[in-house]
Backbone of each chain as nested JSON, in Angstrom:
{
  "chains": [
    {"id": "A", "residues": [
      {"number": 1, "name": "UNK", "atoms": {"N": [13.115, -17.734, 8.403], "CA": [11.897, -18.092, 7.683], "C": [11.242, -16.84, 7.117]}},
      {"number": 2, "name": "UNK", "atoms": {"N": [10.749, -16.844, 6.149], "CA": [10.029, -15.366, 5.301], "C": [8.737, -15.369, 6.01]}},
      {"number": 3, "name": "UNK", "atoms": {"N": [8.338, -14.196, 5.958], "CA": [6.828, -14.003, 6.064], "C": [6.135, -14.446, 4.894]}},
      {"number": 4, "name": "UNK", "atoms": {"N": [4.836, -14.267, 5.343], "CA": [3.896, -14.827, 4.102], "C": [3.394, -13.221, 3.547]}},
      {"number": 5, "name": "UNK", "atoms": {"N": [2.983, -12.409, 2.725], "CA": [2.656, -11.742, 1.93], "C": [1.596, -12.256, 0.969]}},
      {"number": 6, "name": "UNK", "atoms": {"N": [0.149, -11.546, 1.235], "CA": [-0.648, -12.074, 0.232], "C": [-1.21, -10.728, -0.359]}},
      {"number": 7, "name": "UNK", "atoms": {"N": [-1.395, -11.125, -1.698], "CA": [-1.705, -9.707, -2.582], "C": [-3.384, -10.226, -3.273]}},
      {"number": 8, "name": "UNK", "atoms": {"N": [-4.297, -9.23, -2.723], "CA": [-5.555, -9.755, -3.36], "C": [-6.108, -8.673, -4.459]}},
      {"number": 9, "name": "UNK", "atoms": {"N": [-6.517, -9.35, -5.703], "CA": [-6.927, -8.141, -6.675], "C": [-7.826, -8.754, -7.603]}},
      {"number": 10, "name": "UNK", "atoms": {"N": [-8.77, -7.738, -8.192], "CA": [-9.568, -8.332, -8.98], "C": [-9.489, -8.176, -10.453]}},
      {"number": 11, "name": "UNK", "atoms": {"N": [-8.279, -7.493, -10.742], "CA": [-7.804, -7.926, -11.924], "C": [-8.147, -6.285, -13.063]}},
      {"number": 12, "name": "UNK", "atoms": {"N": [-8.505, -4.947, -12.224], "CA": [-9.09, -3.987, -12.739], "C": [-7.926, -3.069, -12.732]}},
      {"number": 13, "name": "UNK", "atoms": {"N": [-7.736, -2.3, -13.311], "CA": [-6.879, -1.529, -13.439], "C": [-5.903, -0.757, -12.37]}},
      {"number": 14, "name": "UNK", "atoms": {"N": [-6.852, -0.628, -11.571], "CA": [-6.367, 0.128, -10.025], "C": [-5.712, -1.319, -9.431]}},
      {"number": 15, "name": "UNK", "atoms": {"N": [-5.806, -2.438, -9.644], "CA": [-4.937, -3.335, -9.197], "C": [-3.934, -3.61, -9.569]}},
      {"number": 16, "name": "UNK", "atoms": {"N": [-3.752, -3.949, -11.102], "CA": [-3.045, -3.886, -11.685], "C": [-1.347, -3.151, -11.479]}},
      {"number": 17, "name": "UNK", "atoms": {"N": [-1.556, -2.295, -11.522], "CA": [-1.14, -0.797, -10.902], "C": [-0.195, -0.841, -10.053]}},
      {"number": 18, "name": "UNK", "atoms": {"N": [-0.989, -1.469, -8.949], "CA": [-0.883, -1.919, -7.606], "C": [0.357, -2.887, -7.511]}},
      {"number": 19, "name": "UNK", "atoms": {"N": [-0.159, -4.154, -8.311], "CA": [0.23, -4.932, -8.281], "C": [1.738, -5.265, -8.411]}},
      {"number": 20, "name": "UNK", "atoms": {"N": [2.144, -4.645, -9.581], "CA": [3.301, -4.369, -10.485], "C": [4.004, -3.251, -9.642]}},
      {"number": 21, "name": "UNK", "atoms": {"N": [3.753, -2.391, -9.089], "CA": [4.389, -1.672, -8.334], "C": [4.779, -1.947, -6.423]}},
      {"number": 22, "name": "UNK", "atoms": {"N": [3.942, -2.051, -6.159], "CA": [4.081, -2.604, -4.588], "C": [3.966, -3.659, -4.352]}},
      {"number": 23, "name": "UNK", "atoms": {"N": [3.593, -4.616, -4.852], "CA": [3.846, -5.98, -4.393], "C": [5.187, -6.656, -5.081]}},
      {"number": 24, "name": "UNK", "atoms": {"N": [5.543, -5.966, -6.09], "CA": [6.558, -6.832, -6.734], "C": [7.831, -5.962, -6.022]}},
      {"number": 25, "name": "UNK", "atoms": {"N": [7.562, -4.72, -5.55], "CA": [8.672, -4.352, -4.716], "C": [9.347, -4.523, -3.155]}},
      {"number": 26, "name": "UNK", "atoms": {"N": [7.992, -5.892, -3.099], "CA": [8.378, -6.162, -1.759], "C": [10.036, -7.215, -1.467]}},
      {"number": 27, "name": "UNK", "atoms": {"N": [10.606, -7.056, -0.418], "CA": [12.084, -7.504, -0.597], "C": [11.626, -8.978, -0.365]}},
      {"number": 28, "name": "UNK", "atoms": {"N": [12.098, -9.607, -1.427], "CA": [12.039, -11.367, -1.784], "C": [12.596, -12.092, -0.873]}},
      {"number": 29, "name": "UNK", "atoms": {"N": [13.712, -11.669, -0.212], "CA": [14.308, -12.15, 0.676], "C": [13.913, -12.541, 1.732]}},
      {"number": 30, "name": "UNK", "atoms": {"N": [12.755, -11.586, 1.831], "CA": [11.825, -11.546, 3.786], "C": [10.589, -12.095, 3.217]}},
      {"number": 31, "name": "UNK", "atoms": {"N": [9.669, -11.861, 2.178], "CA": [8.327, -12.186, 2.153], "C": [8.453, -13.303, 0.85]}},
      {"number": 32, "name": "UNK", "atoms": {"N": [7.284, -14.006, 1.279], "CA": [7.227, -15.155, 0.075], "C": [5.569, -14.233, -0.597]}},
      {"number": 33, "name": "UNK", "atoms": {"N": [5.245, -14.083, -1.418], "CA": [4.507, -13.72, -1.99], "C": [3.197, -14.287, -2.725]}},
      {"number": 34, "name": "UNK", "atoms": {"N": [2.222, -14.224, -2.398], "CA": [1.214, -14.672, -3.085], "C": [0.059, -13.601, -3.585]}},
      {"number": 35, "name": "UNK", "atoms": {"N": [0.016, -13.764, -4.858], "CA": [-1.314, -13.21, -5.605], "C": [-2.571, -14.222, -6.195]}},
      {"number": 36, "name": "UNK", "atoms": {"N": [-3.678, -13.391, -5.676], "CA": [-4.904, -14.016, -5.9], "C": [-5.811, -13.03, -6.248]}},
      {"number": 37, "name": "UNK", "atoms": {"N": [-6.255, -13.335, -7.666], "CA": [-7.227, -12.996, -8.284], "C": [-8.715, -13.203, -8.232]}},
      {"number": 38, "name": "UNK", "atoms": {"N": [-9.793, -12.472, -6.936], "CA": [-11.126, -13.115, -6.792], "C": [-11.991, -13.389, -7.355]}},
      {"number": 39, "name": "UNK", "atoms": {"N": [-11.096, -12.164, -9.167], "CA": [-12.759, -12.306, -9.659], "C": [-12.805, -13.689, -10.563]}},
      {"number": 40, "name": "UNK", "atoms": {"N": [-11.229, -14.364, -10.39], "CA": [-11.027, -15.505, -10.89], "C": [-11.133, -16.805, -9.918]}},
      {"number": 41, "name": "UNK", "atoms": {"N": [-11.071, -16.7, -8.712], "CA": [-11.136, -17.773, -7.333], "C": [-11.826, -17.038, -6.407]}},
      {"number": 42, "name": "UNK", "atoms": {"N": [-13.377, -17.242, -7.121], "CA": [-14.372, -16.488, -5.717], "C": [-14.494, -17.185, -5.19]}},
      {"number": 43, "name": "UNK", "atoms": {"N": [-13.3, -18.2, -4.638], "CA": [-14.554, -18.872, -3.874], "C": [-12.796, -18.338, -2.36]}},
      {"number": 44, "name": "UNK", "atoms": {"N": [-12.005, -17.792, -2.431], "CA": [-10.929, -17.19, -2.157], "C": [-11.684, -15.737, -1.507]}},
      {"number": 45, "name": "UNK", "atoms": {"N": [-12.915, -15.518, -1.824], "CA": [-13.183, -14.13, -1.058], "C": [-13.716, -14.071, 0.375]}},
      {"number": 46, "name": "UNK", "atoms": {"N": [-14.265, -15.401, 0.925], "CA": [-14.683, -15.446, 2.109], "C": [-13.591, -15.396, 2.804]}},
      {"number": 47, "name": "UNK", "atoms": {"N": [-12.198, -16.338, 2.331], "CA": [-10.541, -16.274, 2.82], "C": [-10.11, -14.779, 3.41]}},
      {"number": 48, "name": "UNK", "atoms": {"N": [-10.538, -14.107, 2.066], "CA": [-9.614, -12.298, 2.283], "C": [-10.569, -11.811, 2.912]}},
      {"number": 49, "name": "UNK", "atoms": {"N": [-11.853, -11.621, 3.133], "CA": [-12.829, -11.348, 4.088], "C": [-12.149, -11.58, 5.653]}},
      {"number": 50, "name": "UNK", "atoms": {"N": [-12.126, -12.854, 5.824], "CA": [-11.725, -13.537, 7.483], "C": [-10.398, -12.806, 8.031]}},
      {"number": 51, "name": "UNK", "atoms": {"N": [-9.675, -12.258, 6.751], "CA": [-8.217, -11.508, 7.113], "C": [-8.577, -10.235, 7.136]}},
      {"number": 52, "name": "UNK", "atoms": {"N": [-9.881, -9.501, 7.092], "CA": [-10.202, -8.329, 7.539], "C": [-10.245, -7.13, 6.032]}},
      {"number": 53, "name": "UNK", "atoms": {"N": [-9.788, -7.993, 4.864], "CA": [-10.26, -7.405, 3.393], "C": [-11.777, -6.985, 3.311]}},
      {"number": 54, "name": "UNK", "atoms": {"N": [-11.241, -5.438, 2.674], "CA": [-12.827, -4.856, 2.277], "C": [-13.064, -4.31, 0.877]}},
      {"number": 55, "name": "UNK", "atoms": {"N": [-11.986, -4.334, 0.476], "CA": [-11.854, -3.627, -0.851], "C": [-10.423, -4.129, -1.53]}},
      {"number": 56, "name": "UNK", "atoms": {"N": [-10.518, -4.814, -2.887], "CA": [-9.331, -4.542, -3.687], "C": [-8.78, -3.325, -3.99]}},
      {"number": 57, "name": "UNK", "atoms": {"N": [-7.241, -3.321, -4.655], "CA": [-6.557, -3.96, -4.248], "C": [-5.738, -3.981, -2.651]}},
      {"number": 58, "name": "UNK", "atoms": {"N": [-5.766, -4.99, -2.203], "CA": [-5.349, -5.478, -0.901], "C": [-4.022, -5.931, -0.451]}},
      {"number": 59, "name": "UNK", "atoms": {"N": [-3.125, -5.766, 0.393], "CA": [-2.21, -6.475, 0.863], "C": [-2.147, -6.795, 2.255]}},
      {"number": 60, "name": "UNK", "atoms": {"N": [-1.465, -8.193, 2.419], "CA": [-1.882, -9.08, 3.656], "C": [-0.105, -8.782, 3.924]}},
      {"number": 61, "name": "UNK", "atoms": {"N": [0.214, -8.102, 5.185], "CA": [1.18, -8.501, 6.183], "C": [1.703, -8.858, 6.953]}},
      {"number": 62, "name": "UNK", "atoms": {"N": [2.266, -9.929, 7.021], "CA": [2.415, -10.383, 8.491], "C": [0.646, -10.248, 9.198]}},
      {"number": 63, "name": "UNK", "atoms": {"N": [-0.059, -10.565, 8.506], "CA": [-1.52, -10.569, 8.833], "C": [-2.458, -9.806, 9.151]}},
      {"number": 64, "name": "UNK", "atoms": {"N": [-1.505, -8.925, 9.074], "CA": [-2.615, -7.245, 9.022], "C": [-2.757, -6.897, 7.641]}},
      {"number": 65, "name": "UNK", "atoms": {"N": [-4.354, -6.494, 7.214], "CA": [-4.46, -5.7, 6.142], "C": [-4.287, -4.477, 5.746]}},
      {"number": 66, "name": "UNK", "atoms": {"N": [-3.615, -4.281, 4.562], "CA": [-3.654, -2.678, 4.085], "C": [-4.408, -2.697, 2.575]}},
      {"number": 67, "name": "UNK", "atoms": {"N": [-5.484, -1.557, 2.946], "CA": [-6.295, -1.764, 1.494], "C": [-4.918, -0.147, 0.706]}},
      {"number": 68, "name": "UNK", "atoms": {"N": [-5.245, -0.455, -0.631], "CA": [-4.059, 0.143, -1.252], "C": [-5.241, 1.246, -2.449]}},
      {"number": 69, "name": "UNK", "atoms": {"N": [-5.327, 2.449, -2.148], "CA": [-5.565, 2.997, -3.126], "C": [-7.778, 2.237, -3.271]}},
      {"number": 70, "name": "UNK", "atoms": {"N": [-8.142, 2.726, -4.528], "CA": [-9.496, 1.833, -4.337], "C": [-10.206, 1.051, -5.791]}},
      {"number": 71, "name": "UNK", "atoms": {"N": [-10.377, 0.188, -5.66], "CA": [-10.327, -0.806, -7.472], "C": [-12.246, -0.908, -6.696]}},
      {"number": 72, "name": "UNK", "atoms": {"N": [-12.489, -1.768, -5.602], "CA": [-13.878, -2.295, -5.857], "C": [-13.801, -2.9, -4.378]}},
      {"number": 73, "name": "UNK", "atoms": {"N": [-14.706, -2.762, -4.233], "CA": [-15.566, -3.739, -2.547], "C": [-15.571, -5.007, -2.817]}},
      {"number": 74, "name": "UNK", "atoms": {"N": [-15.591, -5.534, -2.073], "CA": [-15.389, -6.803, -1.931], "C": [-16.807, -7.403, -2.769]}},
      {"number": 75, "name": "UNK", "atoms": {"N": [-17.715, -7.012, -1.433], "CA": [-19.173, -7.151, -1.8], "C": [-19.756, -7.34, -3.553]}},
      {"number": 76, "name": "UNK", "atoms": {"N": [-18.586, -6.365, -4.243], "CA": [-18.932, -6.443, -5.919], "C": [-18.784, -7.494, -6.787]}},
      {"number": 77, "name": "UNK", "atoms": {"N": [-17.687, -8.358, -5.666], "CA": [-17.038, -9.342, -6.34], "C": [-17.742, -10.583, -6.356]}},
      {"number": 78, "name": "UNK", "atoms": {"N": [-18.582, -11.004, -5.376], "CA": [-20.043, -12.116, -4.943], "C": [-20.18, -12.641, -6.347]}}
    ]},
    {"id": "B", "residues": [
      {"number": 1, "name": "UNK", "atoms": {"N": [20.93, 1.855, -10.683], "CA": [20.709, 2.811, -10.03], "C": [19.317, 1.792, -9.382]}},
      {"number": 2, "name": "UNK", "atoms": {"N": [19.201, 2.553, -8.079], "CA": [17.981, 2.19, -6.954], "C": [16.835, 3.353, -7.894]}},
      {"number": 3, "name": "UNK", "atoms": {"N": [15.578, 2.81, -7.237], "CA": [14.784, 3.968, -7.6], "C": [14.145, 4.656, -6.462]}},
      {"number": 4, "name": "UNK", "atoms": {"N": [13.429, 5.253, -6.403], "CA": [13.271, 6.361, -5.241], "C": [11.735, 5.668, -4.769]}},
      {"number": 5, "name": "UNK", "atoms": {"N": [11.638, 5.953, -3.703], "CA": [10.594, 5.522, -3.208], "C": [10.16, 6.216, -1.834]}},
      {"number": 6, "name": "UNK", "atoms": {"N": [9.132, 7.383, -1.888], "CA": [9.102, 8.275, -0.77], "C": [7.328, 7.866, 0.402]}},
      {"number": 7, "name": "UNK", "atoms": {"N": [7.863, 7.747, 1.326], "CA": [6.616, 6.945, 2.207], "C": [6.06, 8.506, 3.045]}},
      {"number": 8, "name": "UNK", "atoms": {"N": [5.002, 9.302, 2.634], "CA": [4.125, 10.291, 3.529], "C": [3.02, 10.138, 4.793]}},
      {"number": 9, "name": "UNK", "atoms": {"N": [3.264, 10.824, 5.705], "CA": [2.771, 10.367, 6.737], "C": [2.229, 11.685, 7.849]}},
      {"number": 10, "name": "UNK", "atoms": {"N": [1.7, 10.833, 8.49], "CA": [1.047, 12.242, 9.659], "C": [1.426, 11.956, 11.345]}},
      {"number": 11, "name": "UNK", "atoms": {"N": [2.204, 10.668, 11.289], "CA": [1.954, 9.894, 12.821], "C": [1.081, 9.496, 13.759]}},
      {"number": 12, "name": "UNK", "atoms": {"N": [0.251, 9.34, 12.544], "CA": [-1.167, 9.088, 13.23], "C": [-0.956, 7.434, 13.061]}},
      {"number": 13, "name": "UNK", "atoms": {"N": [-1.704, 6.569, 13.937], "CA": [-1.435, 5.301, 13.996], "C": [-1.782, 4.38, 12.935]}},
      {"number": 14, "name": "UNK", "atoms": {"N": [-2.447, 4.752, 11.713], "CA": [-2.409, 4.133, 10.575], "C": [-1.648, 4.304, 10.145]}},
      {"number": 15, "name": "UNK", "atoms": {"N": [-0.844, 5.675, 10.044], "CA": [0.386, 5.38, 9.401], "C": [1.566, 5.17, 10.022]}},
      {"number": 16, "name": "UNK", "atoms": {"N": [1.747, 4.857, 11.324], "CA": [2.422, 4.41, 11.899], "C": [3.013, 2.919, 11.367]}},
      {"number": 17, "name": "UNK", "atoms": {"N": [1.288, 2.645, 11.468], "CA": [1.22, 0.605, 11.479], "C": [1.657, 0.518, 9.514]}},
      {"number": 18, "name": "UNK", "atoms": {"N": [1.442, 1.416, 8.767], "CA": [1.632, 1.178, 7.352], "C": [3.102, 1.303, 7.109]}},
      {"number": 19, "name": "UNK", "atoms": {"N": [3.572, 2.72, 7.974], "CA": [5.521, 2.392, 7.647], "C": [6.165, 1.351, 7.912]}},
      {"number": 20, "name": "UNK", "atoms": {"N": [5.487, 1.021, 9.466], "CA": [6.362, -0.36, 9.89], "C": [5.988, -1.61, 8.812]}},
      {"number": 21, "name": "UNK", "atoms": {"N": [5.146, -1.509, 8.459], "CA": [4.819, -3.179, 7.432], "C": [5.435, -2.751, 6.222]}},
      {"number": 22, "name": "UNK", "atoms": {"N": [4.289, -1.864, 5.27], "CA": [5.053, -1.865, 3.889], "C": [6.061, -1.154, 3.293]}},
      {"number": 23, "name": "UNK", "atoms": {"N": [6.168, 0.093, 4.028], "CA": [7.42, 0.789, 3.757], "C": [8.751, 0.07, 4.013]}},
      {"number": 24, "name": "UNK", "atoms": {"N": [8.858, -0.71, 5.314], "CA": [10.044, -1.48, 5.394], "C": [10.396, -2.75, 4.806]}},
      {"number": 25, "name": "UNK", "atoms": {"N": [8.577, -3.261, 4.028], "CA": [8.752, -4.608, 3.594], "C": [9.508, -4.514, 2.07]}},
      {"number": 26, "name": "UNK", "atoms": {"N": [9.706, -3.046, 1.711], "CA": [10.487, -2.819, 0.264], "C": [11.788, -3.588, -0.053]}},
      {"number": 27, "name": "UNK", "atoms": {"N": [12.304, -4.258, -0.807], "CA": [13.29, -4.502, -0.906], "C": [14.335, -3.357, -0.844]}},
      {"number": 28, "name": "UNK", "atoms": {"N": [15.237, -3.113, -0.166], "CA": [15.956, -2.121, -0.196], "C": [17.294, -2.372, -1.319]}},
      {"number": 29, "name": "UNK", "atoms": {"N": [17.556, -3.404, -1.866], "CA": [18.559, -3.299, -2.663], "C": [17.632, -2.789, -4.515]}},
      {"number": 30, "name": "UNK", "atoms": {"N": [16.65, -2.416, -4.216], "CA": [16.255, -1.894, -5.223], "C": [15.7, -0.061, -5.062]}},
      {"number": 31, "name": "UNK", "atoms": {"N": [14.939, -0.159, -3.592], "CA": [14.657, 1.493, -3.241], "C": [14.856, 1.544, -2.502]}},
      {"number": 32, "name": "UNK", "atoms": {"N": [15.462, 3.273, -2.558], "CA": [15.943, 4.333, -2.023], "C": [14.946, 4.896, -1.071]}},
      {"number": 33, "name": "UNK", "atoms": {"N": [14.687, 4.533, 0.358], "CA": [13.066, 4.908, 0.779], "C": [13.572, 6.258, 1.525]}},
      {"number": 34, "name": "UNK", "atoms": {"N": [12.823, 6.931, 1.211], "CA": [12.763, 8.504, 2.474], "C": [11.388, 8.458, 2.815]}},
      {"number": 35, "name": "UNK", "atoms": {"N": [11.303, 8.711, 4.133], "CA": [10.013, 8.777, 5.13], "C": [9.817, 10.45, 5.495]}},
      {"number": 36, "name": "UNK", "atoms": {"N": [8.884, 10.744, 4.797], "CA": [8.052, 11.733, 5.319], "C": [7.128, 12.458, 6.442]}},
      {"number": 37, "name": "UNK", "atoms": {"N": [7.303, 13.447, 7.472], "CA": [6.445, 13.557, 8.155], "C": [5.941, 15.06, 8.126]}},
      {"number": 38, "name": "UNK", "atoms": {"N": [4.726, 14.773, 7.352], "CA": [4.331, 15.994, 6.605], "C": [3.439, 16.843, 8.367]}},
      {"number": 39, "name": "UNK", "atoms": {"N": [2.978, 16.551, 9.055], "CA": [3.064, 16.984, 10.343], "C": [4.036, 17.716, 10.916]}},
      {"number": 40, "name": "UNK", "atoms": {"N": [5.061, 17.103, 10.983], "CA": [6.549, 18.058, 10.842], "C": [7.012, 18.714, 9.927]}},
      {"number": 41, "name": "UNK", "atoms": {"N": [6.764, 18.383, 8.688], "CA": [7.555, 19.188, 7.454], "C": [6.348, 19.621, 6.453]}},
      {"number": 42, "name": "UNK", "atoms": {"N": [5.684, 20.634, 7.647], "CA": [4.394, 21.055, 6.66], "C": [4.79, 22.038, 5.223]}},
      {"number": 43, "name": "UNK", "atoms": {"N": [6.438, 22.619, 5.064], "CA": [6.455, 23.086, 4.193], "C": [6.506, 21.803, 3.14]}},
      {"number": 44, "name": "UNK", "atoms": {"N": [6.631, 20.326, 3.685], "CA": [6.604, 19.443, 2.082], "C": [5.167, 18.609, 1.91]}},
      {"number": 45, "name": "UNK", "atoms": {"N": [3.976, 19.663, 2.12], "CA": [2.558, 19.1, 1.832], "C": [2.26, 19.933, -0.117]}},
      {"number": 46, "name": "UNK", "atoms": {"N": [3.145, 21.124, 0.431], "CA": [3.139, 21.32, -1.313], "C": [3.527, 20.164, -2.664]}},
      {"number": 47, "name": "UNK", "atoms": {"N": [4.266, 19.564, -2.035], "CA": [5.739, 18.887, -2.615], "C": [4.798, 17.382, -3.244]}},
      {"number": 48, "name": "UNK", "atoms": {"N": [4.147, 16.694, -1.778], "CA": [3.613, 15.863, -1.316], "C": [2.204, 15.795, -2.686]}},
      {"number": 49, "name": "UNK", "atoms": {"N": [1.602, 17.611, -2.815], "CA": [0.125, 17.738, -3.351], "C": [0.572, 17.18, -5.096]}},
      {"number": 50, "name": "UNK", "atoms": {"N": [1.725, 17.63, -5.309], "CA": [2.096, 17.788, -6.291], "C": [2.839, 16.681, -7.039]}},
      {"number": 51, "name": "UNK", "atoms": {"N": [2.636, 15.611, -6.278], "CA": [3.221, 14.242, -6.676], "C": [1.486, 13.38, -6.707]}},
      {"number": 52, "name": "UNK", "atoms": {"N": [0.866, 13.798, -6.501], "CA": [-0.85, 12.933, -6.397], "C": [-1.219, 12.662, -4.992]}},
      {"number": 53, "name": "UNK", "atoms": {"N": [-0.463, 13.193, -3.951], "CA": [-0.793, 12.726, -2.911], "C": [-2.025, 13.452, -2.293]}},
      {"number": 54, "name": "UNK", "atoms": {"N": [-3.096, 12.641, -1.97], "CA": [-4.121, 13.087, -1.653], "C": [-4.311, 13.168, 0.054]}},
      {"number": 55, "name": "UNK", "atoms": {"N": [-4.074, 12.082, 0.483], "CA": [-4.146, 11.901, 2.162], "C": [-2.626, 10.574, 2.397]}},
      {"number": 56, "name": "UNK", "atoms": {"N": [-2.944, 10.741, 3.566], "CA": [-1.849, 9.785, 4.399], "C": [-2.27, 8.519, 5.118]}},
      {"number": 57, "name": "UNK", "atoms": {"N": [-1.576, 7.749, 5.379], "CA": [-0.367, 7.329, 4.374], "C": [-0.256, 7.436, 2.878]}},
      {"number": 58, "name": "UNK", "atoms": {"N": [0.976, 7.442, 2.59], "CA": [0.715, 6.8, 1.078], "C": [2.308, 6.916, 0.521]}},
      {"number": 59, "name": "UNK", "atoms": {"N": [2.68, 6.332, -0.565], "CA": [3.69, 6.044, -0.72], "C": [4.116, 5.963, -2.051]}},
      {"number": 60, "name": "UNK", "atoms": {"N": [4.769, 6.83, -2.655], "CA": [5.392, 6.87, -4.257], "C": [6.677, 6.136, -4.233]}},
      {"number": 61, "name": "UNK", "atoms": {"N": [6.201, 5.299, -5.307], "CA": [7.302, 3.826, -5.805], "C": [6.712, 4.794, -7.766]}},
      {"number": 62, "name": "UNK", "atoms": {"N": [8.015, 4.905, -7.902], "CA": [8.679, 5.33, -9.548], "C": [7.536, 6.082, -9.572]}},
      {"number": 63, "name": "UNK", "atoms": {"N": [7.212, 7.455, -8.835], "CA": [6.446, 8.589, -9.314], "C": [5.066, 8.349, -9.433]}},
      {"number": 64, "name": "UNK", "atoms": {"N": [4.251, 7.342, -9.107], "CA": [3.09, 7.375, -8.73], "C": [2.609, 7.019, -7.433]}},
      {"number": 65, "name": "UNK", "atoms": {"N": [2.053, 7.615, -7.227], "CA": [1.134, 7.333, -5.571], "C": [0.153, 6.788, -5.729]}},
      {"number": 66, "name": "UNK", "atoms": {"N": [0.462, 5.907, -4.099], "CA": [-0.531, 5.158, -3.932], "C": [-0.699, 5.006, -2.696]}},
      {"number": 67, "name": "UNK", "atoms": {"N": [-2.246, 5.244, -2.117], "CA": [-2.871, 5.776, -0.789], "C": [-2.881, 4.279, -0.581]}},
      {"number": 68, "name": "UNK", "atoms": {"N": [-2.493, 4.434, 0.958], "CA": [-2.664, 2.891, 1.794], "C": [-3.743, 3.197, 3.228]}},
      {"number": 69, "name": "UNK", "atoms": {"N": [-4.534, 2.317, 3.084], "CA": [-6.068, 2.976, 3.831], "C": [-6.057, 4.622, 4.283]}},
      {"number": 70, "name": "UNK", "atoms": {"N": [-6.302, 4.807, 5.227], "CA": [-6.668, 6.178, 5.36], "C": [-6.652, 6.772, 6.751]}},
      {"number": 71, "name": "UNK", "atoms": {"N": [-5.758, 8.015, 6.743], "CA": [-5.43, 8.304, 8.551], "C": [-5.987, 9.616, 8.088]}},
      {"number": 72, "name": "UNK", "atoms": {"N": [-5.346, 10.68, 7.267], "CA": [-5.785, 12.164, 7.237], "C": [-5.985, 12.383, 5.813]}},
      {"number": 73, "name": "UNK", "atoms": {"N": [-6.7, 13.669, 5.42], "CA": [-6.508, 14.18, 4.395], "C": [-5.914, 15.241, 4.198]}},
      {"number": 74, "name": "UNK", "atoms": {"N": [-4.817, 15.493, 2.873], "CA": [-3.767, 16.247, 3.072], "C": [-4.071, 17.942, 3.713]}},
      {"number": 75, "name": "UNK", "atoms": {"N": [-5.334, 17.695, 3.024], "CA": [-6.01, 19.471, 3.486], "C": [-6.67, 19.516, 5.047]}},
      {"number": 76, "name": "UNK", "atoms": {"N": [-6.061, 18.199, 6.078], "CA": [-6.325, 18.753, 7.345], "C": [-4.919, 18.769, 8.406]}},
      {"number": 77, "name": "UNK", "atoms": {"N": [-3.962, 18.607, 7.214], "CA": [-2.736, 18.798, 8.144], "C": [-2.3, 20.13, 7.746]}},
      {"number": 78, "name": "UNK", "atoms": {"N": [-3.038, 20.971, 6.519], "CA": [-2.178, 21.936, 5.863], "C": [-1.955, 23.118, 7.337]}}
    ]}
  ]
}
C-alpha cells in the first residue's frame, strides 16, 4: 500500500519551486500524492494546521511535517 | 541519465528525521542521491556555501536548494 504524501502551497513562487521540484520527485511507486492550494481551499487550512503546518510551502509524510524553504505563514492565508 | 540530487546535513535530529522521510522518499530511478555530513566533511561546507546552501537540512534536486525546516546554520558548523 503507498503512503499518503500531501503537498500544501499557496500558489507563490517559493512554492511553486517547491512544488515542481520535490514533490514531483517523490518515488510514485511508494507515495500517492496530493496537492492543495489554500489560498484556493481555505477552508483546507485548519486541515494543514491539525497536521502541525506553519508555513507554506509544506510537505506531509507519512504524517510528519516538513516546512520546505519559506513562501508565507499560515496565519497570512485566513 | 538520473539527475543528481545531494541531501546536507549536521546529524542533528531534524535532519536526521528529514533524510529518513524526504531524502529516501525520492524516486530513485530518477536521482542519484548522495548524503552529506557536513559535521564530518567540514572541508564540503565550502562546496555546500556555494551551491545556496544556507543551513541544514537541505537538499539540491537539479542545482537548486532547498532548506527543509531548520537544525543549524551553515556558519555554526564551520
Amino acid at each position: 500500500m503507498k503512503s499518503k504524501a500531501t503537498f500544501y502551497h499557496a500558489g507563490c513562487p517559493v512554492c511553486i519551486s517547491a512544488e515542481q521540484n520535490i514533490a514531483q520527485a517523490l518515488d510514485p511507486s511508494r507515495y500517492e500524492l496530493s496537492i492543495i492550494h489554500l489560498g484556493e481551499f481555505k477552508d483546507k487550512i485548519a486541515e494543514a494546521k491539525a497536521q502541525g503546518v506553519q508555513s507554506v510551502p509544506a510537505l506531509i509524510l507519512d504524517n510528519q511535517p516538513f516546512h520546505i524553504n519559506f513562501g508565507a505563514a499560515l496565519s497570512d492565508l485566513a
